[in-house]
N, CA, C and O atoms as CSV, one atom per row, in Angstrom:
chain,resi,resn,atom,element,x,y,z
A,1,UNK,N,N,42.300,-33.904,1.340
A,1,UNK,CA,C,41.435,-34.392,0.281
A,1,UNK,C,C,40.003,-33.982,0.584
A,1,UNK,O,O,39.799,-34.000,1.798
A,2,UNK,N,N,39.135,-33.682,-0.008
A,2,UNK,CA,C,37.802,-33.122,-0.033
A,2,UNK,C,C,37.279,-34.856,-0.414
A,2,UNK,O,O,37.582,-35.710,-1.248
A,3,UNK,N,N,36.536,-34.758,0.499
A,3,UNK,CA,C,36.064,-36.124,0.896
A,3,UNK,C,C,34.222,-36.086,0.327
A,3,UNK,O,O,33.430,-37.008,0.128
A,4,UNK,N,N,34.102,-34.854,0.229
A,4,UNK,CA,C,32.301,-34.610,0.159
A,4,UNK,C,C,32.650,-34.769,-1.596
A,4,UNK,O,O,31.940,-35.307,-2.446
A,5,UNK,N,N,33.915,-34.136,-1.760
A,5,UNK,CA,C,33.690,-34.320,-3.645
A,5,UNK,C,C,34.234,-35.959,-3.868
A,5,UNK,O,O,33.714,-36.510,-4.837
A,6,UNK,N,N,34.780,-36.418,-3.430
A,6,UNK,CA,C,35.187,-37.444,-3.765
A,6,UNK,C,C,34.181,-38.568,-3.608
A,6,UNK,O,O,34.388,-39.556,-4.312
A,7,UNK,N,N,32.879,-38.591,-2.615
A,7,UNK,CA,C,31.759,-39.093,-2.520
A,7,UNK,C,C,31.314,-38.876,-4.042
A,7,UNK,O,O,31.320,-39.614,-5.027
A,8,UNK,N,N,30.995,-37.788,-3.856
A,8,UNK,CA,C,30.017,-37.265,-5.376
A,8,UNK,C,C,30.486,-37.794,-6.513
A,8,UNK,O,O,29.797,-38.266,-7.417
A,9,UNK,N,N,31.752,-37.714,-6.471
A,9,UNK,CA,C,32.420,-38.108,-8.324
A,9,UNK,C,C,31.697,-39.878,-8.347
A,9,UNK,O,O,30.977,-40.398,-9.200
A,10,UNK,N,N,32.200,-40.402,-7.156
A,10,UNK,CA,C,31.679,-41.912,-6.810
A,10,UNK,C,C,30.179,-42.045,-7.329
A,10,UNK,O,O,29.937,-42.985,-8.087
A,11,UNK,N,N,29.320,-41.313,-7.033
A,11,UNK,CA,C,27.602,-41.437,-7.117
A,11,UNK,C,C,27.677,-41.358,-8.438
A,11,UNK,O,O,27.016,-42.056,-9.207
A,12,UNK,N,N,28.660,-40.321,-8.829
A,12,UNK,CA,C,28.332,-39.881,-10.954
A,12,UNK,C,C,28.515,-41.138,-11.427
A,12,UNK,O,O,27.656,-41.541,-12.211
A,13,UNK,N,N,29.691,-42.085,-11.068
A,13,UNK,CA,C,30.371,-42.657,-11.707
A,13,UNK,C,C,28.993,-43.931,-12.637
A,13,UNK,O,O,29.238,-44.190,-13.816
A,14,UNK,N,N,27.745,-44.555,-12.013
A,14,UNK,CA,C,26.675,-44.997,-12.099
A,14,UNK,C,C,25.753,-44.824,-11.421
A,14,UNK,O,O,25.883,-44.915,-10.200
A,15,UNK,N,N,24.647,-44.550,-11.945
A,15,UNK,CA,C,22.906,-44.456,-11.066
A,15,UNK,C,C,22.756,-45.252,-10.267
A,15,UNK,O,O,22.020,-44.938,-9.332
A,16,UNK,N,N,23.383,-46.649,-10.267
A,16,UNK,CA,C,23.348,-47.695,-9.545
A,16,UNK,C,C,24.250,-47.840,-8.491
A,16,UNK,O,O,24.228,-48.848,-7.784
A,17,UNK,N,N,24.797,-47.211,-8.372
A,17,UNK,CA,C,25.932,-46.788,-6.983
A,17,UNK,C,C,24.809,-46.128,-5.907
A,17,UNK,O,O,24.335,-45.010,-6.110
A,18,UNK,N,N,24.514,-46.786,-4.976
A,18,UNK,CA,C,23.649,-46.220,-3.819
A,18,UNK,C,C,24.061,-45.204,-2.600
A,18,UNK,O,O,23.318,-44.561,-1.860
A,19,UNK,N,N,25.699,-45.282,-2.643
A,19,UNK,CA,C,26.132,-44.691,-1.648
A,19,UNK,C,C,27.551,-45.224,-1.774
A,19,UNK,O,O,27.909,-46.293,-2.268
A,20,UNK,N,N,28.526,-43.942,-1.046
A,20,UNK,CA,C,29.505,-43.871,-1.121
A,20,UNK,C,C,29.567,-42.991,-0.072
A,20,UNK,O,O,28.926,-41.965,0.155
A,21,UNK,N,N,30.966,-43.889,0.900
A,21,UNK,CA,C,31.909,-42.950,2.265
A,21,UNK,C,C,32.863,-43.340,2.079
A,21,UNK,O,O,33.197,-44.098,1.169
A,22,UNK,N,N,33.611,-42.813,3.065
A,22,UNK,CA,C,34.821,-42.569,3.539
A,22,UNK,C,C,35.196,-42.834,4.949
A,22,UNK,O,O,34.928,-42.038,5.849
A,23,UNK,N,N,35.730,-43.796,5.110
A,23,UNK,CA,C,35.928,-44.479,6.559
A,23,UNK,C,C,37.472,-44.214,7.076
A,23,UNK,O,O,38.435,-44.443,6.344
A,24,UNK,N,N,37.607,-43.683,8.478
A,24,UNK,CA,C,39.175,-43.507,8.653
A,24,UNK,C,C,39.358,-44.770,9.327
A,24,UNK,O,O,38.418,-45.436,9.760
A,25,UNK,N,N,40.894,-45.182,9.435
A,25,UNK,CA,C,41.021,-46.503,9.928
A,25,UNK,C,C,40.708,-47.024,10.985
A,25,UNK,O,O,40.981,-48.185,11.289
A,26,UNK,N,N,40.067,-46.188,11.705
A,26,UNK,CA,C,39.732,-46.688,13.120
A,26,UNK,C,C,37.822,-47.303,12.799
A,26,UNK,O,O,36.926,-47.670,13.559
A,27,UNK,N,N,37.914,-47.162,11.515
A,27,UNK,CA,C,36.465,-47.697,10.772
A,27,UNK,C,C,35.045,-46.723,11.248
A,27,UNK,O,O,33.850,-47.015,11.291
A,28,UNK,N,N,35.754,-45.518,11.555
A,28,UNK,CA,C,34.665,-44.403,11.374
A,28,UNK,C,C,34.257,-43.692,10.392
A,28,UNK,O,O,35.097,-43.027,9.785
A,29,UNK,N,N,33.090,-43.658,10.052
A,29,UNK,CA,C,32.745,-43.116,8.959
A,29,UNK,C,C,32.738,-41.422,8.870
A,29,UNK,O,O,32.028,-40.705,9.574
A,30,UNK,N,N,33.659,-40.968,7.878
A,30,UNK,CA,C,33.803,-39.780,8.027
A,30,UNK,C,C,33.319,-38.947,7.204
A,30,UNK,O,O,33.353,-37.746,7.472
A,31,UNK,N,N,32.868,-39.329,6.242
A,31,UNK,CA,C,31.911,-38.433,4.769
A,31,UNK,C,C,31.513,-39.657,4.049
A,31,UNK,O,O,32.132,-40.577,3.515
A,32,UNK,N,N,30.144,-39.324,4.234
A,32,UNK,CA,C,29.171,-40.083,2.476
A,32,UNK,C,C,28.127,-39.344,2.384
A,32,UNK,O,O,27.832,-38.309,2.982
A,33,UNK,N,N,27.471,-40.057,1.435
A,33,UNK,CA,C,26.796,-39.566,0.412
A,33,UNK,C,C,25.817,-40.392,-0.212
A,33,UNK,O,O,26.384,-41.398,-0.640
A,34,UNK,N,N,24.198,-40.412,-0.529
A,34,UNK,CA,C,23.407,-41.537,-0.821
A,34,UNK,C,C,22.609,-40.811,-2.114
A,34,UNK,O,O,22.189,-39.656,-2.179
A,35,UNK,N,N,22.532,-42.061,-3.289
A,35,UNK,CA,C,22.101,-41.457,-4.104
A,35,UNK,C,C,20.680,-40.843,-4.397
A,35,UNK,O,O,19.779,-41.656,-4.191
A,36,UNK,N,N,20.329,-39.804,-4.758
A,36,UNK,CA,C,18.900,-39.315,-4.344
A,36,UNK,C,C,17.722,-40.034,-4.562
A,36,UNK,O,O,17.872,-40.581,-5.655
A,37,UNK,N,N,16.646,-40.318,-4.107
A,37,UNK,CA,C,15.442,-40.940,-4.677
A,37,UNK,C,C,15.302,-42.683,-4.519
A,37,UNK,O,O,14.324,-43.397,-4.742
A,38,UNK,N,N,16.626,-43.030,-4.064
A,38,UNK,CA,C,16.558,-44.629,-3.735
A,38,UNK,C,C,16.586,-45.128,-2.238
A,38,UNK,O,O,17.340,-44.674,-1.377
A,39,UNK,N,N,15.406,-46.395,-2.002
A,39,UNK,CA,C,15.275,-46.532,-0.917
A,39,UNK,C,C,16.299,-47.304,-0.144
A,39,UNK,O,O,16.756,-48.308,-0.690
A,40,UNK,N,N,16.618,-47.059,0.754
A,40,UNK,CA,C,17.911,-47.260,1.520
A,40,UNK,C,C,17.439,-48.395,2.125
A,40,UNK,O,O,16.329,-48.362,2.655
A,41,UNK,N,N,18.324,-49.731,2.136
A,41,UNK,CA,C,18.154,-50.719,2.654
A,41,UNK,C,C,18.744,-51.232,4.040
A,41,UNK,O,O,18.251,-52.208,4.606
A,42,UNK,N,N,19.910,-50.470,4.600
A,42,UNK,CA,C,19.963,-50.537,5.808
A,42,UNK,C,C,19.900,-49.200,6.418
A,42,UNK,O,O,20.098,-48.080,5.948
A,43,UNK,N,N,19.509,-49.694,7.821
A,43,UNK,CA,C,19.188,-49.289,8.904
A,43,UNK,C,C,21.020,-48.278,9.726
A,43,UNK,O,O,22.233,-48.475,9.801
A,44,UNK,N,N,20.066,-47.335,10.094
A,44,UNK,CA,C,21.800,-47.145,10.884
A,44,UNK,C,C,23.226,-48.509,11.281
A,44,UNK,O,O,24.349,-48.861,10.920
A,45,UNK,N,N,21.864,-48.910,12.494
A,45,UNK,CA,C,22.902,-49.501,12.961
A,45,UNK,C,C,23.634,-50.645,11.741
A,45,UNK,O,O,24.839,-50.797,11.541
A,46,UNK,N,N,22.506,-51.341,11.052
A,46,UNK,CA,C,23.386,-51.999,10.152
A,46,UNK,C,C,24.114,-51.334,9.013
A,46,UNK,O,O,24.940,-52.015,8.406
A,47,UNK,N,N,23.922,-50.170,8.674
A,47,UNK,CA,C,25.401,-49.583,7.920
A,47,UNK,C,C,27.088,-49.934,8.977
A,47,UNK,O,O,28.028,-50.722,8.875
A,48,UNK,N,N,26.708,-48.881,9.875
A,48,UNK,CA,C,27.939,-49.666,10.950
A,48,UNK,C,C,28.237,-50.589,11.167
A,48,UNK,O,O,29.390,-50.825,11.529
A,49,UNK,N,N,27.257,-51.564,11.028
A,49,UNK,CA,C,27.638,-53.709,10.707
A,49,UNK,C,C,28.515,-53.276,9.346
A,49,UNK,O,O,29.630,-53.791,9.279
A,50,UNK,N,N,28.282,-52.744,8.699
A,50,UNK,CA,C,28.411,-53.098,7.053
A,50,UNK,C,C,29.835,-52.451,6.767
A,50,UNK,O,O,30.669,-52.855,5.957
A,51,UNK,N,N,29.934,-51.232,7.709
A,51,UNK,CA,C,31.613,-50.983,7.862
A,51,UNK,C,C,32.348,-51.636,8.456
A,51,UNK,O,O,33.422,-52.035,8.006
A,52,UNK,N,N,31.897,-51.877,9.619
A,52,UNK,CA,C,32.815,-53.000,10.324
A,52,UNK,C,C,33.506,-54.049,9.462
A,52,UNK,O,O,34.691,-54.252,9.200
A,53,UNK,N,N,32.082,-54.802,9.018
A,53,UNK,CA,C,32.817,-55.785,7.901
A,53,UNK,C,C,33.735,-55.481,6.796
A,53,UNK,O,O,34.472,-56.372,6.372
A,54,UNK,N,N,33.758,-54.110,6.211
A,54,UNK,CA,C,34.350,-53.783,5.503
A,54,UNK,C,C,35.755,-53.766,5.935
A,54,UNK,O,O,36.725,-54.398,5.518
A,55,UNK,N,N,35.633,-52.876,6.887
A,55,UNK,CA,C,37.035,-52.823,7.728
A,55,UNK,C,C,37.750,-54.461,7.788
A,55,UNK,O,O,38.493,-55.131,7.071
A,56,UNK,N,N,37.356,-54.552,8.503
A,56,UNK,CA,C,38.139,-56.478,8.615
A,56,UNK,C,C,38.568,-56.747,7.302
A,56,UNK,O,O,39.760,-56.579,7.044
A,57,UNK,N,N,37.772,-57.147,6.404
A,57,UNK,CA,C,38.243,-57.222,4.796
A,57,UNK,C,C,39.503,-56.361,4.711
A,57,UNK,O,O,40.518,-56.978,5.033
A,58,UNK,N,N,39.623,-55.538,4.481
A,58,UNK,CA,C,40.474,-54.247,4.423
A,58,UNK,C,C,41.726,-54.655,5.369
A,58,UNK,O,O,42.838,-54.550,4.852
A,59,UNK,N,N,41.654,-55.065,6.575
A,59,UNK,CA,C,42.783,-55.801,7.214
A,59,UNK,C,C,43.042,-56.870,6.658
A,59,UNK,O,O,44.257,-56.770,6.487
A,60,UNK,N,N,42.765,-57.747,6.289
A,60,UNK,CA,C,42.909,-59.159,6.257
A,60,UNK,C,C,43.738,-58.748,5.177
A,60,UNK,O,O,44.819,-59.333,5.119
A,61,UNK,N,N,43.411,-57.534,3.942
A,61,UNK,CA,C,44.207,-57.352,2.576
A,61,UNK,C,C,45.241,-56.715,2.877
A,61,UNK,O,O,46.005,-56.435,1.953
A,62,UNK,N,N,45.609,-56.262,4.348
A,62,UNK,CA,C,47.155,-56.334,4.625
A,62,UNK,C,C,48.192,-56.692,4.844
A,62,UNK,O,O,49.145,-56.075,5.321
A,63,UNK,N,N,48.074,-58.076,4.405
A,63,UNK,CA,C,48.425,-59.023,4.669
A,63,UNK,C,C,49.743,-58.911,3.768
A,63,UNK,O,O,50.908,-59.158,4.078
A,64,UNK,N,N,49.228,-58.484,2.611
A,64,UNK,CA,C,49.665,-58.863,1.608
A,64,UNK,C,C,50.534,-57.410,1.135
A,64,UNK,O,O,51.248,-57.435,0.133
A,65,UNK,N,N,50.431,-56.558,1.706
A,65,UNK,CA,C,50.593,-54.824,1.258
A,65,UNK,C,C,52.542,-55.030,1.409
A,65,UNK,O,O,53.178,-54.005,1.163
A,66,UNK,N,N,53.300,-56.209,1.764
A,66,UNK,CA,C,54.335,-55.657,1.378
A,66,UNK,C,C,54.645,-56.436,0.214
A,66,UNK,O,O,55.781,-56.858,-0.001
A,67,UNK,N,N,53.687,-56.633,-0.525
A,67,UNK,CA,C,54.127,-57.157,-2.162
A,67,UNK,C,C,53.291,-56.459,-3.007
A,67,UNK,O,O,53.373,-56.748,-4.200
A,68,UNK,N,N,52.572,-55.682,-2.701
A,68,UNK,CA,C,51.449,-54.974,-3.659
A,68,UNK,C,C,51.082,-53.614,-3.183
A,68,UNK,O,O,50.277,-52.757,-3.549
A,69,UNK,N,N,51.520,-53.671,-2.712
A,69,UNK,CA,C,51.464,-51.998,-1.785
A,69,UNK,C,C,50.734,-52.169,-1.089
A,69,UNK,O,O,50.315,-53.256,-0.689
A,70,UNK,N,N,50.301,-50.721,-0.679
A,70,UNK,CA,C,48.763,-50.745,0.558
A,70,UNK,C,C,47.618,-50.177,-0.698
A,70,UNK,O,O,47.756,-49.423,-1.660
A,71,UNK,N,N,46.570,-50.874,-0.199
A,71,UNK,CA,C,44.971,-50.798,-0.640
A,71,UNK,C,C,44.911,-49.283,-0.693
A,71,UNK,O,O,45.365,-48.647,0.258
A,72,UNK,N,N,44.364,-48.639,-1.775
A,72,UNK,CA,C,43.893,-47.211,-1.691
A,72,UNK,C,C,42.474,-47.341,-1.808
A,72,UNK,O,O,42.037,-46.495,-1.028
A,73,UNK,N,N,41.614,-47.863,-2.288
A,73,UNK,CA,C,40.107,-47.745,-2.420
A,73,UNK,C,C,39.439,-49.450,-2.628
A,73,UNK,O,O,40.005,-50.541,-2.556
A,74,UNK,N,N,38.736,-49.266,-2.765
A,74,UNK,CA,C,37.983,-50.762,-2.752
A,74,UNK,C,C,36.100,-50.714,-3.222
A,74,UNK,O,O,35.448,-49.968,-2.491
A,75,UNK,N,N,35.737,-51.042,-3.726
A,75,UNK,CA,C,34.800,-51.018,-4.413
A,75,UNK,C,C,33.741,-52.403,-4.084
A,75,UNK,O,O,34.012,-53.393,-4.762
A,76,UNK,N,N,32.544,-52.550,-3.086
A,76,UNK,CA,C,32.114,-53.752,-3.066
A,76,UNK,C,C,30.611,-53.558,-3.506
A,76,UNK,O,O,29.817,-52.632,-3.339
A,77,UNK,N,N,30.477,-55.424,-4.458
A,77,UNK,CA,C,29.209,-54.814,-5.526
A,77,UNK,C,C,28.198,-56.728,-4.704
A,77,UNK,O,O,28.774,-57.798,-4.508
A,78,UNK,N,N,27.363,-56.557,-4.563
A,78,UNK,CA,C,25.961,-57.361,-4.073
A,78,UNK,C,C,25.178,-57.638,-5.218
A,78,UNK,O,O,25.321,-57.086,-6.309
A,79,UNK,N,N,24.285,-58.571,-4.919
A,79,UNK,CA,C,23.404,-58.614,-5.965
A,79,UNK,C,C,22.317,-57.624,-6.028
A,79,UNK,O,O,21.517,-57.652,-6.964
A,80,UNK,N,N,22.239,-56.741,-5.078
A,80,UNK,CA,C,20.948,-55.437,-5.132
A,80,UNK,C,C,21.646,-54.778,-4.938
A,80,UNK,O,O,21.042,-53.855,-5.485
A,81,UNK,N,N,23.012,-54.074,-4.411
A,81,UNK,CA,C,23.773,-52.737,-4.655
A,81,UNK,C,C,25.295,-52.818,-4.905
A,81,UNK,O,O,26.089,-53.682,-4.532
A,82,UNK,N,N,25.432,-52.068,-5.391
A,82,UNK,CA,C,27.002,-51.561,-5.606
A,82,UNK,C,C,27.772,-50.488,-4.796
A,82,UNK,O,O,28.940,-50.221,-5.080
């Protein structure tokens, strides 16, 4: 899968989408992408807080994957970003 286009289609999808990756399960970030001209509100290290947490979420919803399948994407929206 082309991971750099699959960022991008993500950014088209709204102006208000700040950023979009791609994390492998070991919760490394392996391709993103930030939308141009907006000021970025975290810091390195707290993006990597911000996957981490993601990750856990993302486990915890496996809980459930032998009645609904497994999770393919996930989408999380804040009151200042999406």
């Amino acid at each position: 899968m082309d991971y750099q286009k699959l960022c991008k289609d993500i950014l088209e999808l709204d102006s208000k989408i700040r950023f979009a990756g791609v994390v492998n399960t070991k919760g490394v970030l392996v391709n993103n992408l930030e939308q141009g001209g907006v000021e970025q509100y975290l810091s390195p290290d707290e993006l990597k807080m911000s996957i981490h947490y993601s990750m856990w979420e993302w486990e915890k919803s496996q809980n459930l994957s032998h009645e609904l399948g497994f999770e393919k994407s996930s989408v999380l929206e804040y009151d200042k970003v999406t």
